[in-house]
C-alpha angles and dihedrals in degrees: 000000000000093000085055096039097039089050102045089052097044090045091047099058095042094051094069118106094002120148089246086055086054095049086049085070099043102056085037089055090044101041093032082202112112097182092059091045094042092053083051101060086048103059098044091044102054098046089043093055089034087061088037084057106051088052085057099045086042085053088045085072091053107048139069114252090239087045091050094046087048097053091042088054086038093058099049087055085063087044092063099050086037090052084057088062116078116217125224132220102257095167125101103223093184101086094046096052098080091072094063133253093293093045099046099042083047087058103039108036084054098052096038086057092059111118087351130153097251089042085056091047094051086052092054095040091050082046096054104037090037090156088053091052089147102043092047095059093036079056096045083045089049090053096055093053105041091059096039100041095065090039083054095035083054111030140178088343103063098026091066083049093061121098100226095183080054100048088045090056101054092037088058092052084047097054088043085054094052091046091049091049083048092061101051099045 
C-alpha cells in the first residue's frame, strides 16, 4: 500500500501546474466533452507509465539500494525547484483536432509525458517499490487523474480562478517533505 499511496501522492502534486494539466484545459475549452478526454488521459497514462515502470523496475537491478533511496530523495529535491518553474503549453493542438477528443488526448497527453516530471518520478518509484510494480503505476495513473479530471470537469471557468504561484509553492514544500520522509525510511 505505500508504493500506491506514496505514488499517487507524489504523481498528484506534481502534477499541478504541469504542461499536460494545462493541456487538460485546453482540450477540455475546445471539445467541451470531459468522458472522451478522460478516457484519454487514461489510456495514455497508463501505457506511458507502464513503460516508465518497467525501466525502473529494470535500474532497480543495477543499483544499490542507498544509492536508490538517495536518487529517489534526490529527485524529489528537483521536484520541489522544478515545481517553481511553470510550464508552458508547447504543444500545437490544431493539427490533432481533426481525429476526435479520444484520439487527440490519447495523443497528446502521451507525447507530452514523454521525459516529464511525473513520467521520471514513476521510473524512480518503480525503481524503488519493485516488488509493488502495479501499484506503483495504478497509483502514477490516480494521480493523473486526480489532478486532470477536475481541471476537465471545471474547465476554463475555475482554472483562471486558481492561484498557480500559490499552488507551486505548496506543491514544492510538498515534494521537500517527501524527499525528507525518503531519506529516513
Amino acid at each position: 500500500m505505500e508504493a500506491l499511496s506514496t505514488s499517487t501522492l507524489a504523481v498528484a502534486i506534481a502534477e499541478i501546474g504541469d504542461k499536460t494539466q494545462l493541456l487538460a484545459l485546453l482540450l477540455s475549452c475546445r471539445f467541451r466533452r470531459p468522458v472522451p478526454i478522460i478516457t484519454g488521459i487514461l489510456l495514455a497514462t497508463l501505457i506511458n507509465h507502464a513503460m516508465a515502470g518497467w525501466v525502473g523496475a529494470w535500474l532497480q537491478h543495477w543499483l544499490d539500494p542507498d544509492w536508490l533511496r538517495a536518487l529517489l530523495a534526490a529527485s524529489f529535491f528537483i521536484m520541489a525547484v522544478w515545481m517553481l518553474i511553470p510550464d508552458k503549453l508547447a504543444e500545437e493542438t490544431g493539427s490533432f483536432r481533426r481525429l476526435g477528443p479520444l484520439l487527440t488526448t490519447f495523443v497528446l497527453f502521451f507525447l507530452a509525458e514523454m521525459g516529464d516530471k511525473t513520467q521520471l518520478a514513476t521510473v524512480l518509484l518503480a525503481a524503488r517499490f519493485v516488488d509493488g510494480y502495479w501499484w506503483v503505476i495504478i497509483g502514477t495513473t490516480l494521480g493523473m487523474l486526480l489532478a486532470n479530471v477536475p481541471v476537465v470537469i471545471i474547465g476554463k471557468k475555475g482554472a483562471e480562478r486558481i492561484p498557480l504561484k500559490w499552488i507551486h509553492g505548496l506543491s514544492a514544500g510538498l515534494f521537500i517533505m517527501l524527499g525528507i520522509t525518503t531519506l529516513w525510511w
